[in-house]
C-alpha positions in Angstrom: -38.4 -20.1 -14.7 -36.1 -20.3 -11.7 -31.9 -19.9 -13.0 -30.2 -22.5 -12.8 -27.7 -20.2 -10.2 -30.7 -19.8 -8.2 -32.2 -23.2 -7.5 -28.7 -24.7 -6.9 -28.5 -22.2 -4.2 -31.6 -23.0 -2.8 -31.2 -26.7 -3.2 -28.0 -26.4 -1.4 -29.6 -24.9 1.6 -32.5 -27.4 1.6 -29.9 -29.9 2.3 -28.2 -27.9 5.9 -29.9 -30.4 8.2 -29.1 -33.9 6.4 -31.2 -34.6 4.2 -30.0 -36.6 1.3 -32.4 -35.3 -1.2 -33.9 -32.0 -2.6 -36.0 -31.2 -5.1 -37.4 -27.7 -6.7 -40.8 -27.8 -8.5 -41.5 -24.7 -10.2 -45.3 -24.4 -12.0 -47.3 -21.2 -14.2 -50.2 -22.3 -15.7 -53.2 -20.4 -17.2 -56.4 -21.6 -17.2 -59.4 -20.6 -18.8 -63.3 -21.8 -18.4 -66.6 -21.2 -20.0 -70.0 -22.6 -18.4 -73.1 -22.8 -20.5 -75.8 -23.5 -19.6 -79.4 -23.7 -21.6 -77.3 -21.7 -24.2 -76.5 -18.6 -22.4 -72.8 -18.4 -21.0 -73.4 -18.5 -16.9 -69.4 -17.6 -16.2 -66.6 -17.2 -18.3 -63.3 -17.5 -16.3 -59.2 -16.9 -16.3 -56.5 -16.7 -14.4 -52.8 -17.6 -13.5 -51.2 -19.7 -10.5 -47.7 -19.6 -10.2 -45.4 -21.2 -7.3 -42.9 -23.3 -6.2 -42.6 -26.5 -3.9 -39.3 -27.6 -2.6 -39.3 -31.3 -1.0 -36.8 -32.7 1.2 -35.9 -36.3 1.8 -34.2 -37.5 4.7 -34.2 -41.5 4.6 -37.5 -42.0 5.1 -39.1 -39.1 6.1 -39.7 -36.1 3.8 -41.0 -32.4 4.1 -42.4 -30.4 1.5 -43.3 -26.5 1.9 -44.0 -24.0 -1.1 -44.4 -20.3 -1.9 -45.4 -18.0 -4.9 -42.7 -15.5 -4.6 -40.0 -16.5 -6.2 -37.7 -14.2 -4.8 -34.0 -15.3 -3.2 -34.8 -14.6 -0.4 -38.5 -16.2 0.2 -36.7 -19.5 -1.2 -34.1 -19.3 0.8 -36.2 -18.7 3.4 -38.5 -21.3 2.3 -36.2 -23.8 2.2 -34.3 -23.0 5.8 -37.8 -23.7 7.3 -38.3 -26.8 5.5 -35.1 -28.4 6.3 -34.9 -27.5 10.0 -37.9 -29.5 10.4 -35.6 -32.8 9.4 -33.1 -32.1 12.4 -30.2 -29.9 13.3 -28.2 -27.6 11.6 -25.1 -29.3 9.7 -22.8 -27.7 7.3 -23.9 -26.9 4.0 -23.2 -28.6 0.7 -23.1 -27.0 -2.8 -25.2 -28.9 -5.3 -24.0 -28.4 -9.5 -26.6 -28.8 -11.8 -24.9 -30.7 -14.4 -27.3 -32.8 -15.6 -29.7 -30.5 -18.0 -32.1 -32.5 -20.1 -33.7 -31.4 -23.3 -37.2 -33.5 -23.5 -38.7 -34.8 -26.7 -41.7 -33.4 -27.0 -44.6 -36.1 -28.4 -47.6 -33.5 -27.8 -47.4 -31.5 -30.7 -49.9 -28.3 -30.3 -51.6 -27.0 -33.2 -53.6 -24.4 -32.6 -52.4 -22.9 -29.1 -55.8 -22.4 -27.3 -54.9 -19.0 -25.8 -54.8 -17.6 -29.3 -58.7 -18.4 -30.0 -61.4 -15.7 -28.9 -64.2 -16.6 -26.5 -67.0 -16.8 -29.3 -64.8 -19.2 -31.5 -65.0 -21.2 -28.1 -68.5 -20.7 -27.4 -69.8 -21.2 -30.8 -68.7 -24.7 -30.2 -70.9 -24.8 -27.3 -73.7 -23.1 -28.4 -73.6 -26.4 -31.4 -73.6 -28.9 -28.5 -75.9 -27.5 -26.7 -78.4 -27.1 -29.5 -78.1 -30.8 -30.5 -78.1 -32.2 -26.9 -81.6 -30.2 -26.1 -83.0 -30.8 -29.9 -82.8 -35.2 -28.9 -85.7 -35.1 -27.2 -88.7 -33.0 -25.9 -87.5 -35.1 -22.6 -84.4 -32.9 -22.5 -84.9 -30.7 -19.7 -81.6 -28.4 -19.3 -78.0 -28.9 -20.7 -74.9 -27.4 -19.3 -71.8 -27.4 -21.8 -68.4 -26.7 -20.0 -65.1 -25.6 -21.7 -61.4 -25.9 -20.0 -58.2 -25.2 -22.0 -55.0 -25.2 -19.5 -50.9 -24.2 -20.6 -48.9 -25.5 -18.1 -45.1 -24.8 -17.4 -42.7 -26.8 -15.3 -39.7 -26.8 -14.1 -38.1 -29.7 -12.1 -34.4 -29.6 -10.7 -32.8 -31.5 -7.6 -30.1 -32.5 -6.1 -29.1 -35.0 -7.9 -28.2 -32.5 -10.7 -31.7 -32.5 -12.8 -32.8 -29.5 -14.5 -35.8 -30.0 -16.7 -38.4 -28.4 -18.3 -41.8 -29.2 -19.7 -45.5 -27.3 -21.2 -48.5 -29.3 -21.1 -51.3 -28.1 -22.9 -54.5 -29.4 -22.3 -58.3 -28.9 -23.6 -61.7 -30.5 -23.0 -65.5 -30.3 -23.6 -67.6 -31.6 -21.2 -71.7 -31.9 -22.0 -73.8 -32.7 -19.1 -77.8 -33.3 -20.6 -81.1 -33.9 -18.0 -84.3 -35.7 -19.2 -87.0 -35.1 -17.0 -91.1 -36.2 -16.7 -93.3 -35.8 -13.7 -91.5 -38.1 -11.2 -87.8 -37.9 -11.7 -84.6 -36.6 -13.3 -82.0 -38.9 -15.7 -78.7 -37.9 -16.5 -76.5 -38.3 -19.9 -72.6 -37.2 -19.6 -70.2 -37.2 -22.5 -66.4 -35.8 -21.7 -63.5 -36.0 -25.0 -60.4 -33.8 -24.0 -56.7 -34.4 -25.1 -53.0 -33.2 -24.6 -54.0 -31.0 -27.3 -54.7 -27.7 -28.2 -58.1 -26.0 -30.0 -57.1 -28.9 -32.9 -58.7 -31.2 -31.0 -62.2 -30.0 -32.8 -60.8 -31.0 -36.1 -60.7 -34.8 -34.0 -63.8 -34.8 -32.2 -67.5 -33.7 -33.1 -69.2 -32.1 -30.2 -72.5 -32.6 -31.8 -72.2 -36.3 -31.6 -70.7 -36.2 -27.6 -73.9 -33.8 -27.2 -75.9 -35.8 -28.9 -74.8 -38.9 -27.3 -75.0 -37.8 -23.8 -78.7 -36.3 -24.6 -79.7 -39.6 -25.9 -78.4 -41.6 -22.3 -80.5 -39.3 -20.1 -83.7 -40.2 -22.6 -83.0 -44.0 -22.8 -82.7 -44.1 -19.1 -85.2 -41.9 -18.3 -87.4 -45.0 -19.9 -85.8 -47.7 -18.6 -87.6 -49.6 -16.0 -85.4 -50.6 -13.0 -82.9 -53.0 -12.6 -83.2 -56.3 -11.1 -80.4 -57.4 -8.5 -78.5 -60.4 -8.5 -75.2 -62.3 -9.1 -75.0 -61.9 -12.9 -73.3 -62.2 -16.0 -72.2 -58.9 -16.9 -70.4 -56.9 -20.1 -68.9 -53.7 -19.3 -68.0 -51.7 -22.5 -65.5 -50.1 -24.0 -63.8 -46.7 -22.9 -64.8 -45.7 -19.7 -66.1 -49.1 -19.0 -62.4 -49.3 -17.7 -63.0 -46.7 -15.0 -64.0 -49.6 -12.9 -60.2 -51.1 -13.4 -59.2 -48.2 -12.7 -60.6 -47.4 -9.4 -61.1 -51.0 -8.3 -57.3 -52.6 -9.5 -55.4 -49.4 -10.1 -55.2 -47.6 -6.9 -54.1 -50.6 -5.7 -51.1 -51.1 -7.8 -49.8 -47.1 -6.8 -46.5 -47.3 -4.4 -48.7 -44.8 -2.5 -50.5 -47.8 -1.2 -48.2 -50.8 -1.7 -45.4 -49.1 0.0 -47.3 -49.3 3.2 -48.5 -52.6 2.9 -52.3 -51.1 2.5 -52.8 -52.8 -0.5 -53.8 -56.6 -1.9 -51.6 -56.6 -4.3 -48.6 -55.8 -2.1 -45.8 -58.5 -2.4 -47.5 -60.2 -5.7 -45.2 -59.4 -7.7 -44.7 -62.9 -9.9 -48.1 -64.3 -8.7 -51.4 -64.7 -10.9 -54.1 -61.9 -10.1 -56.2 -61.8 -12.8 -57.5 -64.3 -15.4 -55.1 -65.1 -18.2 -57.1 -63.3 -20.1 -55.9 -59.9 -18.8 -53.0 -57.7 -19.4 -53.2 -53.8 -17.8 -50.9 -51.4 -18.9 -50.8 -47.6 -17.4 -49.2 -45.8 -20.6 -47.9 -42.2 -20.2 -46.6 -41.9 -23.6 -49.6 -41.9 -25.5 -49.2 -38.9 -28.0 -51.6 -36.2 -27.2 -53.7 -38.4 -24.6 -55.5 -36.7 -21.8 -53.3 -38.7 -19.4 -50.1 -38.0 -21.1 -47.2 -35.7 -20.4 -43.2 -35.9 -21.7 -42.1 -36.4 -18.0 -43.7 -36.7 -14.7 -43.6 -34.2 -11.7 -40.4 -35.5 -10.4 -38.7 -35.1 -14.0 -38.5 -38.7 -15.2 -39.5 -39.6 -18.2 -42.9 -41.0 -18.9 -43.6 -44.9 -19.4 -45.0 -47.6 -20.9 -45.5 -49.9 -17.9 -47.0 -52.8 -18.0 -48.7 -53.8 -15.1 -50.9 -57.5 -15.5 -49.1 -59.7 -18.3 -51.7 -62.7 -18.8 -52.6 -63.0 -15.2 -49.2 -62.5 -13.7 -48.8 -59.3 -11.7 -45.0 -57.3 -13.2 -44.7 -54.0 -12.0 -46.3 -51.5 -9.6 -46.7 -47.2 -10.3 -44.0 -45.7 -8.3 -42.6 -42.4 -7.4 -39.3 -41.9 -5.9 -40.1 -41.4 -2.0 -42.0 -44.5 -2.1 -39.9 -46.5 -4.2 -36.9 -46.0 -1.7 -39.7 -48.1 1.0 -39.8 -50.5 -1.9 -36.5 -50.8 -2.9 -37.9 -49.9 -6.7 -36.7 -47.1 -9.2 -39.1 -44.3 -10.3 -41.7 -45.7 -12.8 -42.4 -42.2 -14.4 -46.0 -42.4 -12.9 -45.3 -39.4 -9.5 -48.1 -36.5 -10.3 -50.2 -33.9 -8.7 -52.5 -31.4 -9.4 -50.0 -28.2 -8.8 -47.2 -26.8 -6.5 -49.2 -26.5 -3.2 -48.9 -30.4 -3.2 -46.1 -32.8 -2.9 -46.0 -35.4 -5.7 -47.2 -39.7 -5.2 -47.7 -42.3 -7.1 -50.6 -42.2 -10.1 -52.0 -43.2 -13.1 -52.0 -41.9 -16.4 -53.7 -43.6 -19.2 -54.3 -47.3 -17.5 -56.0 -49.6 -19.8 -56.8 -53.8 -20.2 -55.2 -54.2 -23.3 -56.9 -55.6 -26.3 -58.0 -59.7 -26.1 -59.1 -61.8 -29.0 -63.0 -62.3 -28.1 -65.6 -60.4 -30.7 -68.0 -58.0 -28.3 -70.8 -59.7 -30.6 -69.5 -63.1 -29.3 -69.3 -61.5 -25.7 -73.4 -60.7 -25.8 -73.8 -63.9 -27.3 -72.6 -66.0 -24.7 -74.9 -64.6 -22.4 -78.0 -66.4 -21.5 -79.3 -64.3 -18.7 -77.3 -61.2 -17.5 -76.5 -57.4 -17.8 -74.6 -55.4 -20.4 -73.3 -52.1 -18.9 -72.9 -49.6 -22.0 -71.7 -46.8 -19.7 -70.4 -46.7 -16.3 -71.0 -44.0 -13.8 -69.1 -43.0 -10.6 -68.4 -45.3 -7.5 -66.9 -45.8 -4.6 -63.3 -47.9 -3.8 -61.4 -49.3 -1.0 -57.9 -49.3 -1.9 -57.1 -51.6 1.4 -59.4 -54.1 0.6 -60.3 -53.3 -2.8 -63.9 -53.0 -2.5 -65.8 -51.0 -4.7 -69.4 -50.3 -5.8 -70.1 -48.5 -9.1 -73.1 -47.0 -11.0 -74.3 -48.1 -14.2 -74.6 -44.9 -15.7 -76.6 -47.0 -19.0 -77.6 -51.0 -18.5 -79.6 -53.6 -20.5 -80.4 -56.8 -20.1 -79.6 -59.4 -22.0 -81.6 -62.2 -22.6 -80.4 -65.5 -25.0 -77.7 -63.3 -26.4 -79.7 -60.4 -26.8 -79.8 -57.1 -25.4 -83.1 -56.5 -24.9 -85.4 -53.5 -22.7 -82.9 -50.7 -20.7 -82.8 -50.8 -16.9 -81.6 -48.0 -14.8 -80.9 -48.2 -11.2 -77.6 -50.9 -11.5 -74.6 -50.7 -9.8 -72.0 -53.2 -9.9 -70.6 -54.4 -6.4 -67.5 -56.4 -5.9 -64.1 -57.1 -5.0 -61.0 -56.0 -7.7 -59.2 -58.9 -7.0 -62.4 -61.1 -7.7 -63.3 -58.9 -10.2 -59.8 -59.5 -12.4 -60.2 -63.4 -11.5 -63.7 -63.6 -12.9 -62.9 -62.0 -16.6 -63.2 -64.6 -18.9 -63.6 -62.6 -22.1 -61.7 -60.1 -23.6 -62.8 -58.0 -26.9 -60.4 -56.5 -29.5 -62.2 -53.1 -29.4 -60.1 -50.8 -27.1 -61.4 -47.6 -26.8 -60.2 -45.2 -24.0 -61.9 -42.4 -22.1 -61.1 -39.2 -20.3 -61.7 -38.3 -16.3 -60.4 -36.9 -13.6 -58.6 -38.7 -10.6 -58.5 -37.4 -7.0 -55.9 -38.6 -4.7 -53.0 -37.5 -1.8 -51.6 -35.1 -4.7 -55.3 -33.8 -5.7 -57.1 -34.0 -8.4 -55.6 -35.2 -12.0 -56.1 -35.9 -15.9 -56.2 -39.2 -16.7 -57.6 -41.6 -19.3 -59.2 -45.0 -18.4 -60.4 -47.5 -20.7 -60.5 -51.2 -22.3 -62.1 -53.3 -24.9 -65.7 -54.6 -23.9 -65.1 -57.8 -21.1 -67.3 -60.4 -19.7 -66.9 -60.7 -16.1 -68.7 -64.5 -15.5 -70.2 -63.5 -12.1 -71.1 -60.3 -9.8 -73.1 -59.0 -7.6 -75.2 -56.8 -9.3 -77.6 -54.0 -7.0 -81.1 -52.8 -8.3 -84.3 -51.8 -6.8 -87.9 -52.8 -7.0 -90.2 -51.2 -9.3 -92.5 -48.8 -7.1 
């Protein structure tokens, strides 16, 4: 990484025009993939991406550029450009980088991934692929994909910060198919961690495979789902995908900064039912979401963001926080160096309640239980949203009764977080990836099974 000699140089020249801050993001990560699929490996893939973003503030406006040479002279250069697009030339300031932190590291590795062989790797496939395709005659293909990433930052500014960080990440994700003469169903199971190859010790692929196998055959024999304003329990684990989309992009300073959100200016005022509390946690050891500091250096945090009802705090990064007259939150990310940092979540979560999920089902006379949620579409202006069921049944006196495939679940997050009015005590998180300004990133999602009273849920008619 970059000298400290060096990047106070080149923060120091960032800074010839008036700008008031700088900042140096430096970034090597390796990444390998495997992709698997009906138990022969398709591709097996490596490489390396190395560069460095520099970002400039100037009150309220902001420039960021980048390179992958990280020679004197392209940063230099790098940063003249940037700067002079902020104004005139003014004389230059020296910056000291006095302020070197030493981070706690709470994501201890235990088996580094880039010291395991390719058929250690693949056996693990080859096992998940075998039990996904051995559920059910149904299964038609299965496609097994392995990512293992080591990343290492470096974040210095103006301000004096020089810090350091190494993220590594791993994850399986199974993807099964049941298919008959009319149509395809799908099953998808996805455990990864801030962990290293240990994270096989933690999680059985068999079961994930087998999991996501026995989805695609259930739905595959489901009959489809009626619509309707329902009762509906969403699960556990990534049952909280639809908080997270629906609520969660809406409480990100890249949105409430600007006044495009519905939750701007509510801080103080009920949002949700009592019964909810939402927390976005970066501090989780070894979570998927997790990291010791954020792309802007700060330290991770617990923050939580719905206590009871009452909205308490928003995500925010430092650009927007200056619009919002708020301090950095720990919660600015993005996906590498070619892309300046915002606002986003890390692992965001409605907390634990006191409701039994058997009591949830129970109080159901007529209505929907959504096992497993599938992808969707949000609004973050208006906070819109319509997600798939990725597994439904209905319930019927308490009772989940036949599957139904076909559901999506259509709303508003604000009417959404209103109309919870139970809350299990069986949190259970999930892992995904979030796209956004600042790309695509690791997160978890998740919650306890809840019972929202009333939506509108979408089907179609039987042909």
């Amino acid at each position: 990484m970059i000298s400290k000699e060096i990047a106070s140089r080149v923060l120091s020249k960032c800074l010839i025009t008036g700008g008031d801050f700088a900042e140096i993001f430096e970034e090597d990560e390796i990444k390998n993939t495997i992709r698997l699929i009906d138990s022969k490996v398709e591709n097996a893939l490596g490489g390396r991406s190395y560069g460095i973003g520099i970002r400039i503030f100037k009150g309220l406006k902001s420039v960021y550029a980048y390179t992958n040479d990280n020679s004197i002279g392209s940063l230099l250069d790098t940063a003249h450009k940037a700067a002079l697009a902020l104004g005139e030339l003014k004389e230059e300031k020296m910056i000291v980088l006095n302020n070197t932190k030493v981070i706690k590291n709470i994501h201890n590795i235990g088996i580094y991934p880039n010291k395991v062989g390719y058929d250690r790797k693949i056996n693990i496939m080859k096992d998940a692929y075998k039990s996904a395709k051995d559920f059910s005659d149904y299964i038609s293909q299965v496609s097994v994909n392995y990512m293992d990433s080591d990343q290492k930052i470096l974040v210095t500014n103006t301000e004096g910060l020089y810090v350091e960080d190494r993220r590594i990440r791993t994850r399986l994700g199974i993807s099964a198919i049941a298919s008959n003469e009319n149509e395809n169903q799908t099953g998808f199971e996805g455990p990864g961690g801030h962990k290293g190859f240990e994270i096989f010790e933690d999680i059985d692929p068999v079961h994930h495979a087998r999991e996501a196998a026995r989805t695609a055959h259930t739905m595959l024999h489901a009959k489809n789902c009626p619509a309707g304003n329902m009762t509906v329990a969403i699960d556990n684990g990534f049952g909280g995908v639809i908080f997270h989309e629906a609520c969660g992009h809406s409480l990100e300073a890249t949105s409430v900064a600007k006044g495009n959100s519905v939750f701007a200016g509510k801080i103080g005022k009920q949002i949700a039912s009592s019964k909810v509390t939402a927390i976005d946690d970066g501090t989780i050891e070894n979570y998927w979401g997790s990291s010791n500091i954020d792309d802007e250096g700060n330290p991770t945090k617990k923050n939580v963001l719905i206590e009871n009802g009452i909205l308490k705090s928003y995500m925010v990064d430092k650009f927007n926080g200056r619009r919002m007259n708020m301090e950095p939150t720990g919660n600015s990310r993005r996906q590498n160096y070619t892309l300046a940092p915002t606002s986003r979540m890390t692992n965001t979560y409605i907390a634990n309640g006191e409701d039994n999920p058997e009591d949830i089902i129970k109080s159901i006379s007529d209505g929907l239980y959504a096992k497993k949620m599938g992808g969707g579409s949000v609004n973050p202006v208006t906070g819109e949203f319509n997600f798939s069921v990725a597994e439904g049944y209905l319930v019927k006196n308490g009772q989940i009764t036949e599957p139904v495939r076909g559901a999506s679940l259509i709303g508003k997050g604000s009417e959404v977080l209103m109309n919870i009015d139970m809350v299990g005590n069986n949190l259970k998180q999930a892992q995904g990836m979030c796209g956004s300004s600042s790309g695509s990133i690791h997160v978890n999602v998740g919650q306890p099974m809840i019972r929202v009273k009333e939506i509108t849920v979408g089907g179609r008619a039987e042909e």
